[in-house]
Every structure is written in structure tokens, then in C-alpha cells.
C-alpha atoms as a printed R data frame, in Angstrom:
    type eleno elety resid chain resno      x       y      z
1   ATOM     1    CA   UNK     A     1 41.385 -25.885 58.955
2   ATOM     2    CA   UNK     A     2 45.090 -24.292 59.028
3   ATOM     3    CA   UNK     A     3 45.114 -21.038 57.202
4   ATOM     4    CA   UNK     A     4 47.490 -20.972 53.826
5   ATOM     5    CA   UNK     A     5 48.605 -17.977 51.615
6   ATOM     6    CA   UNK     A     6 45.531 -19.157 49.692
7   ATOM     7    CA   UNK     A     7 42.817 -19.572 52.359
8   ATOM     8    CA   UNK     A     8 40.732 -16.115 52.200
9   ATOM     9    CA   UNK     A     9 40.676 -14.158 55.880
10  ATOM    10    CA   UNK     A    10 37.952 -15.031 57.932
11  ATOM    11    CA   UNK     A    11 34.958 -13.001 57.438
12  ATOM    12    CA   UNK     A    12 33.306 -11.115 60.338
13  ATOM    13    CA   UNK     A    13 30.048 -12.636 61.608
14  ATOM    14    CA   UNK     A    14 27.967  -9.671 62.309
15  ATOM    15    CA   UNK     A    15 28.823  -5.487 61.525
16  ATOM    16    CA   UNK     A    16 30.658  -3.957 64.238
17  ATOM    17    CA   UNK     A    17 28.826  -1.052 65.892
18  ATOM    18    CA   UNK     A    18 30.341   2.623 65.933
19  ATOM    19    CA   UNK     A    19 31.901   1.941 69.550
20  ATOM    20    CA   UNK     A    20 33.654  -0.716 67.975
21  ATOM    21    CA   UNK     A    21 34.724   1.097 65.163
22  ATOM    22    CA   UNK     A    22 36.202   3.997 67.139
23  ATOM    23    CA   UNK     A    23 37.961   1.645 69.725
24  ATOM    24    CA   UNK     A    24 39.899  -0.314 66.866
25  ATOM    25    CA   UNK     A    25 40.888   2.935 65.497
26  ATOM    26    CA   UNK     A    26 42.383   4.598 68.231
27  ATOM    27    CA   UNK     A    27 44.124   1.622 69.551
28  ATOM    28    CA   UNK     A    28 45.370   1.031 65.092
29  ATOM    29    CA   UNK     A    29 46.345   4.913 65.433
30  ATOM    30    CA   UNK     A    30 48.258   4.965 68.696
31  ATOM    31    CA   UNK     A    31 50.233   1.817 67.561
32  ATOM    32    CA   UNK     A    32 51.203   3.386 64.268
33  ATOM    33    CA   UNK     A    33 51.659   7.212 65.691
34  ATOM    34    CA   UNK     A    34 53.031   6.695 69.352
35  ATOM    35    CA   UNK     A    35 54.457   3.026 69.195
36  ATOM    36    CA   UNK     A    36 55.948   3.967 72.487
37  ATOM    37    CA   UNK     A    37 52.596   4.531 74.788
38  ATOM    38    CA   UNK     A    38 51.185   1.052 73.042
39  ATOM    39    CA   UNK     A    39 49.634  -1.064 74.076
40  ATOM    40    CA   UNK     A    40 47.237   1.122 75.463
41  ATOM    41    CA   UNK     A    41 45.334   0.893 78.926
42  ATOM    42    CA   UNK     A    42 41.431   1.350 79.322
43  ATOM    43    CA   UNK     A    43 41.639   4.896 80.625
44  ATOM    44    CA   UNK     A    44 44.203   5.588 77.963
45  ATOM    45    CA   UNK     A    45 42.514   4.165 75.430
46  ATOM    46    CA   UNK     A    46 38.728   5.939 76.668
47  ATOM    47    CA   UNK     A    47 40.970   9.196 76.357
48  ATOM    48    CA   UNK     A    48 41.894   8.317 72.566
49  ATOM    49    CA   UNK     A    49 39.020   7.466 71.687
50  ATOM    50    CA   UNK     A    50 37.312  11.283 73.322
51  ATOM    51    CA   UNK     A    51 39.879  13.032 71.630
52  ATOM    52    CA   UNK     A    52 39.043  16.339 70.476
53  ATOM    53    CA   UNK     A    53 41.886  16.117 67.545
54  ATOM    54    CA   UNK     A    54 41.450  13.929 64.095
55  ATOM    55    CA   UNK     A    55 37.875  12.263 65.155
56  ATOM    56    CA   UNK     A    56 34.657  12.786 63.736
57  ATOM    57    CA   UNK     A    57 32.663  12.573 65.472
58  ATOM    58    CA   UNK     A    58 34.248  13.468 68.610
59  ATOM    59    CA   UNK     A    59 32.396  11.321 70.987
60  ATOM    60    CA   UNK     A    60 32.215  11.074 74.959
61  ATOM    61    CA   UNK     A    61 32.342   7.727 76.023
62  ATOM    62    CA   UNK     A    62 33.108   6.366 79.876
63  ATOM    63    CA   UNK     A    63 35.813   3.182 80.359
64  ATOM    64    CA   UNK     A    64 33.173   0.861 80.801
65  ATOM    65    CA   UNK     A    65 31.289   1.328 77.501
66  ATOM    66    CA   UNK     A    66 34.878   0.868 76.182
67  ATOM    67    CA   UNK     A    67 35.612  -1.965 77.974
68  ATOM    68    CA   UNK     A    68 32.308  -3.474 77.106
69  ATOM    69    CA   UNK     A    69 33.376  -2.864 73.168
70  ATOM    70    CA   UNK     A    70 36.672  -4.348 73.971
71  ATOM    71    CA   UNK     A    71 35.069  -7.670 75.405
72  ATOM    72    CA   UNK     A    72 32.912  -7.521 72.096
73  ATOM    73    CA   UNK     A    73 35.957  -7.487 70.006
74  ATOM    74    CA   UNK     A    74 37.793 -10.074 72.144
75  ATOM    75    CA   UNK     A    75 35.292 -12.715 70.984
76  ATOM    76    CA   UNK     A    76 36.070 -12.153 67.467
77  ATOM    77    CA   UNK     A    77 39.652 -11.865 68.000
78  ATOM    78    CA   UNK     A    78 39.918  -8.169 66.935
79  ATOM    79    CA   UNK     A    79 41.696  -7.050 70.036
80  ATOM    80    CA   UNK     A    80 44.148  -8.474 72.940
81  ATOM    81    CA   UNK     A    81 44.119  -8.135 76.199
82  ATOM    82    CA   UNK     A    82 48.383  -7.893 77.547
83  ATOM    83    CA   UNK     A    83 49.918  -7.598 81.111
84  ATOM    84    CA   UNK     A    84 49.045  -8.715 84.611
85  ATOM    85    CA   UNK     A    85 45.603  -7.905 86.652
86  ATOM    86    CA   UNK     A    86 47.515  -4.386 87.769
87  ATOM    87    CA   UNK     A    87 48.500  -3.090 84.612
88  ATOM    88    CA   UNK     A    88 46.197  -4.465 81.839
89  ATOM    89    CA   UNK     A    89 46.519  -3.644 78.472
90  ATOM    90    CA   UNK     A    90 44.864  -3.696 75.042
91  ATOM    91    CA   UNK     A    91 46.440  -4.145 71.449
92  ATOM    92    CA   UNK     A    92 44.643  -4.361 68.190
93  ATOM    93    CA   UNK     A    93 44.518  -7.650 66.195
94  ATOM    94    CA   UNK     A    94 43.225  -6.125 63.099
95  ATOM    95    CA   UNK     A    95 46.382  -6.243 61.030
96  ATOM    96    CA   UNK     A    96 47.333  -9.431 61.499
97  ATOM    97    CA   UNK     A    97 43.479 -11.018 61.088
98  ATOM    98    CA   UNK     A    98 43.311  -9.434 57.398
99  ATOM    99    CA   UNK     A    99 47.335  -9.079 56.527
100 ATOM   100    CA   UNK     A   100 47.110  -5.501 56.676
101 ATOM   101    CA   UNK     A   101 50.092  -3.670 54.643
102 ATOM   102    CA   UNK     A   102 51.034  -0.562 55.959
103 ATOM   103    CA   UNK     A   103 48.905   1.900 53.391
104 ATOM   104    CA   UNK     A   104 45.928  -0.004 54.027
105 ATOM   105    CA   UNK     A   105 46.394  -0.143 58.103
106 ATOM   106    CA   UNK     A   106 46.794   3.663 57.502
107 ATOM   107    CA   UNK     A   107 43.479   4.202 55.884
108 ATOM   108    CA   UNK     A   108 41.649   1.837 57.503
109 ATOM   109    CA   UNK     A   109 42.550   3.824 60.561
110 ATOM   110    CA   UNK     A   110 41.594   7.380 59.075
111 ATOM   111    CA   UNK     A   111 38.120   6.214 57.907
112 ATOM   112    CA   UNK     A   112 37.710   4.471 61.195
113 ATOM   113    CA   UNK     A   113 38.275   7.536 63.220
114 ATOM   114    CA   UNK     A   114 36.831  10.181 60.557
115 ATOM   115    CA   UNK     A   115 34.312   8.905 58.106
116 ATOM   116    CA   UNK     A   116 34.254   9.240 54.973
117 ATOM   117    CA   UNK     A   117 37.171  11.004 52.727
118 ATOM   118    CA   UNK     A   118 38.708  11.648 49.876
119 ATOM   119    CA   UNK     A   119 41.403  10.121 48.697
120 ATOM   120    CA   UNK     A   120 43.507  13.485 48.599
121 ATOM   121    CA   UNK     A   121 42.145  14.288 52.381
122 ATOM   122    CA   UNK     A   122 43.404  10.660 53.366
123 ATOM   123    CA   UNK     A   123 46.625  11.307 51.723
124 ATOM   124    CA   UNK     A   124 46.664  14.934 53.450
125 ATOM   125    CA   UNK     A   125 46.233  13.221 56.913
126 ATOM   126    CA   UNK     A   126 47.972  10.045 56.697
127 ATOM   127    CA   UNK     A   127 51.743  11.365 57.528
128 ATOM   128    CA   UNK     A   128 51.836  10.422 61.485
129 ATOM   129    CA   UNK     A   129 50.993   6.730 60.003
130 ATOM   130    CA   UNK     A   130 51.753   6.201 56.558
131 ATOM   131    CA   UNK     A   131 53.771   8.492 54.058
132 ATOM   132    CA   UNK     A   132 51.734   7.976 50.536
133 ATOM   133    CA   UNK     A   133 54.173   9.075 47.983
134 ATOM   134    CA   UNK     A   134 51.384   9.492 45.317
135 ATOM   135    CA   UNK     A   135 47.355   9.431 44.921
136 ATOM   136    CA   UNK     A   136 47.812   6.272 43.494
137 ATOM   137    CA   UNK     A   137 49.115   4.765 46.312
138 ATOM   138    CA   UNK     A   138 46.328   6.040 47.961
139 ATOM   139    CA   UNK     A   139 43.812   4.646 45.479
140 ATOM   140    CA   UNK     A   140 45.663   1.447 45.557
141 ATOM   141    CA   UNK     A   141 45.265   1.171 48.991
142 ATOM   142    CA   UNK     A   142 41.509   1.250 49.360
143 ATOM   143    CA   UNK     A   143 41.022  -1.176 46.397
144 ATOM   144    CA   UNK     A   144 42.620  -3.762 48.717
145 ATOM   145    CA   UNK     A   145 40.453  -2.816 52.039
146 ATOM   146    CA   UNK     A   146 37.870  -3.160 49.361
147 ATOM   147    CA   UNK     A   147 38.650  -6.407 48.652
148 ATOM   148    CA   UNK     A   148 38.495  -7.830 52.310
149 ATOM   149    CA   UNK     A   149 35.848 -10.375 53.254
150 ATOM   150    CA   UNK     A   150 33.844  -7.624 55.120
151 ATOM   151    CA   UNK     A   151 29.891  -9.262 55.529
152 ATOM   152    CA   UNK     A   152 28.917  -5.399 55.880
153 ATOM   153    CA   UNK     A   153 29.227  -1.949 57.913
154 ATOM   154    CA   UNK     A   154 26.831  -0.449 60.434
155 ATOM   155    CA   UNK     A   155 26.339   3.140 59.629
156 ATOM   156    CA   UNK     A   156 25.713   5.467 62.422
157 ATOM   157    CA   UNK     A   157 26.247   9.126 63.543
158 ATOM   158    CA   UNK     A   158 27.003   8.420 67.249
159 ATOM   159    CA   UNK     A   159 25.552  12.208 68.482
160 ATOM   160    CA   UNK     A   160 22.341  10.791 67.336
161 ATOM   161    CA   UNK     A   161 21.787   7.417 69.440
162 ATOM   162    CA   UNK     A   162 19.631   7.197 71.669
163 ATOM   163    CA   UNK     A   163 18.417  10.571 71.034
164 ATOM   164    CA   UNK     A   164 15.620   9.976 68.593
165 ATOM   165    CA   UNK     A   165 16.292  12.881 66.583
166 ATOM   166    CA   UNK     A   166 16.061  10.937 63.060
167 ATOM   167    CA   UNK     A   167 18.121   8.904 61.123
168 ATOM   168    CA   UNK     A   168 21.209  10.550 59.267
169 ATOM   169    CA   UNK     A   169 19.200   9.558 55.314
170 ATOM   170    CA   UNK     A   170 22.034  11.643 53.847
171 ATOM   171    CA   UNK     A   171 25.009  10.079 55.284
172 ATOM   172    CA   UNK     A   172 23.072   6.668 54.475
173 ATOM   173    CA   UNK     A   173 22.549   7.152 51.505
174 ATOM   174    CA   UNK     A   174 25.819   8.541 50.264
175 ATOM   175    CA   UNK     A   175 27.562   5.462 52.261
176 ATOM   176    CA   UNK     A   176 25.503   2.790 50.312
177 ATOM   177    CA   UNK     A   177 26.638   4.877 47.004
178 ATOM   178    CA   UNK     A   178 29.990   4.200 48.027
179 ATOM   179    CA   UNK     A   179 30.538   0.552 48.505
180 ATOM   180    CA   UNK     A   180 28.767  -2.898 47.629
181 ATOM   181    CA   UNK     A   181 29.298  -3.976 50.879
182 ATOM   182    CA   UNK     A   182 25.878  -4.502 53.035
183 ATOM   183    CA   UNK     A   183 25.133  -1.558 54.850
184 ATOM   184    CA   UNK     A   184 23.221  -1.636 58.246
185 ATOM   185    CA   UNK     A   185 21.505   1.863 59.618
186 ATOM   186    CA   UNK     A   186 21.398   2.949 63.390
187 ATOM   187    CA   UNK     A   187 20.973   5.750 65.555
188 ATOM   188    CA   UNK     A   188 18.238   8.344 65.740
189 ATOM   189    CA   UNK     A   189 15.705   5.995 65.120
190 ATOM   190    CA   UNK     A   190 12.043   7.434 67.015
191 ATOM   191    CA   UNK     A   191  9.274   5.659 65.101
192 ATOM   192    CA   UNK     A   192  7.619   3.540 62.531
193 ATOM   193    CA   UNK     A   193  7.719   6.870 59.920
194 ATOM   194    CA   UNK     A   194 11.893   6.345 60.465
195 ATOM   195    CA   UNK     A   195 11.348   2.524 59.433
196 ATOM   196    CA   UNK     A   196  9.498   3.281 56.273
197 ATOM   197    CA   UNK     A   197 12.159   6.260 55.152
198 ATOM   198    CA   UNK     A   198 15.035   3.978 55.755
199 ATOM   199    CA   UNK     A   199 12.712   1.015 53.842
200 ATOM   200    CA   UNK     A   200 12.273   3.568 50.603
201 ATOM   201    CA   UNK     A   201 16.301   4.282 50.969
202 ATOM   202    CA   UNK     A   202 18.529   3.590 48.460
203 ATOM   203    CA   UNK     A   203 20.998   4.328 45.848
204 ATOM   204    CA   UNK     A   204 20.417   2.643 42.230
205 ATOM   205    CA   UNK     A   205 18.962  -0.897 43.297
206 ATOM   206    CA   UNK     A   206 20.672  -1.287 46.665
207 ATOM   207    CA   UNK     A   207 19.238  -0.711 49.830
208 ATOM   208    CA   UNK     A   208 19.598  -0.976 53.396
209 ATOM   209    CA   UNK     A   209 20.399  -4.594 54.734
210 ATOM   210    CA   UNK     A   210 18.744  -3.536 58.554
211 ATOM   211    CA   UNK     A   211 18.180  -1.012 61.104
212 ATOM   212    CA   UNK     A   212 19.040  -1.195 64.735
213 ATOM   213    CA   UNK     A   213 16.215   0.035 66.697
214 ATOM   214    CA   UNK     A   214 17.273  -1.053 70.068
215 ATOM   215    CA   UNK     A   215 16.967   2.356 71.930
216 ATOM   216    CA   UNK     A   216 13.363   2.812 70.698
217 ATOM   217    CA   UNK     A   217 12.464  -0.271 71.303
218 ATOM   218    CA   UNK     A   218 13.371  -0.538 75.433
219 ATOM   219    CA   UNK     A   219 11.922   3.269 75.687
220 ATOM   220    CA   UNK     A   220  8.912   2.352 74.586
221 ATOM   221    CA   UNK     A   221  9.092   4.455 71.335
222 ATOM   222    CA   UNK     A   222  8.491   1.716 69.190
223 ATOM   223    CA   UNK     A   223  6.548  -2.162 69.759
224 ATOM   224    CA   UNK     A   224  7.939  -5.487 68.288
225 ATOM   225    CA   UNK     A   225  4.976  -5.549 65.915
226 ATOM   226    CA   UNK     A   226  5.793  -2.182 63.770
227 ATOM   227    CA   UNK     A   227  9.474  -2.632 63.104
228 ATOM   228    CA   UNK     A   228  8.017  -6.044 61.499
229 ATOM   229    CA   UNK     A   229  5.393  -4.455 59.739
230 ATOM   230    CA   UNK     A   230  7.558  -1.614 58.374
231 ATOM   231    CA   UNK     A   231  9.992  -4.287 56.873
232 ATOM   232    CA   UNK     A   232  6.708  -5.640 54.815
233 ATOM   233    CA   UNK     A   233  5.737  -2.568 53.442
């Protein structure tokens, strides 16, 4: 079906992992605050992604975890791949898929490479990508990434997968505070007592949509039979 100023963006068939997340905002921040280094390359982009500066968390991933994320993004048309076999590549596709303006590219790229922030911190670091001439503007600008057709958000505190050191419950639970959108926990997860905190997490009537217990799962941490169980509690 062709697309028409009245057919709604395509929604997103599953949550995109935090890999994901930090590898569209690098390659959204790069384009908006060094136009002339994008596209990037896979070792440039690995490099954005581990930077020290304006990421939290700061994170330490190889090329080929971010080329796997790429490839993941590719099938939902998220990302491009540019150039010949010698010098490949990658732009992101996110503006044009959702008809980003240029406030809400900026903070879309902010809360994909920090988290969560105010409105006055987003303002405070938007000025390499988007001058905000008021709070309003600010506000303004999240009410229409609100408004995208978003099925829901994986929430995860990437120093804590694969680790088993526990679920973030705070970070959860002040991320399902903020938005309606379905919210989907990973990382940290080390056994069937993580399940059931997660299961009794919430804030007002909402509550997790899932937890990704991959990790625990392949170590051994965790059989097929208690995640299931855990869910029927």
C-alpha cells in the first residue's frame, strides 16, 4: 500500500535491544554533529558508539557485535549500508522512516545515547544538534516522539548483561512511570527470584510486557520450565 501524508509510519515489529539503541544513536549524532565524517564506517562507528564523552552508559563493544546490530536494523530498514566492498559505510534511516523534524531527531538522539533526562538537561545538551530556543520547544518535541507508532522499548542497563548481578527494578520502574508505551526488561537476570520481582513490578496498574532471559537461560542459570512458571504466578 503506497504511503500518503495520512498513512501512519510503520510500526516496529519487535523492541530493539540496547545495542541497537546505541548504534542508531551514534550514527543519528554523528550525522547531525560531524555531517562531514558521515556516513560512518564499522570501526568508526564501534568507536562512537565506546565513546567515553555524552554516553551513558559508556559501553565496550567489538565491530562485530556492531555489525551484527547493524544487520538487525537492516531488516527493518533502520539503517543503510553505502559504498563499495572496500569502503563500506552505514547511515541511519530513522528520520526518514518516522518524518523526524529536527527537535525531535535531536532528542531522540540524546535519550538514545544517555537515558533518561530532563527536559532542561536535553535542552542543556542538545546545541551540537539542535538549538532549542525555549523549554517549550523542548516539551513540544517529545510530545511528538511520543506520539510515534512505537509497539514498546526494551529496558536494559548494558554493564549488567550477562553478568547476573540483578535486574536494574529502579530504572524499571521509573521507565514504566514515564511512558504508556510497553516496556520489556533485560539484563542481570540470575534466577527464578528475578522473574517473580520483575512479575510484582509496576507503577499504578502497568507492568512489565516481558523479560529477556537469554543469558541465563544458555548458562544454565535458569530451565525453560521456571521462566514459564514465574509468568503464572
Amino acid at each position: 500500500m503506497p504511503l500518503t501524508d495520512e498513512t501512519p509510519p510503520p510500526r516496529l515489529p519487535r523492541p530493539l535491544d540496547a545495542v541497537e539503541l546505541r548504534v542508531l544513536g551514534a550514527l543519528l549524532e554523528k550525522q547531525q554533529a560531524t555531517p562531514e565524517y558521515y556516513p560512518l564506517t564499522l570501526h568508526a562507528l564501534a568507536a562512537a558508539c565506546n565513546q567515553k564523552t555524552n554516553r551513558d552508559p559508556v559501553t565496550d563493544l567489538d565491530e562485530a557485535a556492531v555489525l551484527a546490530a547493524l544487520e538487525r536494523l537492516r531488516e527493518h530498514v533502520l539503517v543503510w549500508k553505502t559504498g563499495g566492498a572496500r569502503a563500506e559505510k552505514w547511515e541511519q534511516n530513522v528520520d526518514r522512516r518516522w518524518s523526524l523534524d529536527a527537535g525531535a531527531k535531536a532528542v531522540m538522539t540524546l535519550l538514545l545515547l544517555r537515558g533518561e533526562q530532563t527536559p532542561g538537561e536535553l535542552r542543556g545538551r542538545s546545541e551540537r544538534l539542535h538549538a532549542f530556543a525555549t523549554p517549550g520547544e523542548v516539551e513540544a518535541a517529545l510530545q511528538r516522539l511520543e506520539d510515534l507508532p512505537l509497539g514498546g522499548v526494551v529496558v536494559t542497563d548494558i554493564d549488567r548483561d550477562g553478568t547476573g548481578a540483578g535486574p536494574d527494578m529502579a530504572g524499571l520502574a521509573h521507565v514504566l512511570a514515564l511512558t504508556g508505551l510497553q516496556v520489556v526488561a533485560s539484563g542481570g537476570i540470575a534466577g527464578t527470584s528475578d522473574l517473580v520481582a520483575l512479575a510484582g513490578l509496576g507503577a499504578g496498574a502497568r507492568r512489565l510486557a516481558g523479560v529477556i532471559v537469554g543469558r541465563a537461560l544458555l548458562s544454565g542459570a535458569l530451565s525453560i520450565s521456571e521462566p514459564v512458571a514465574a509468568c503464572e504466578q
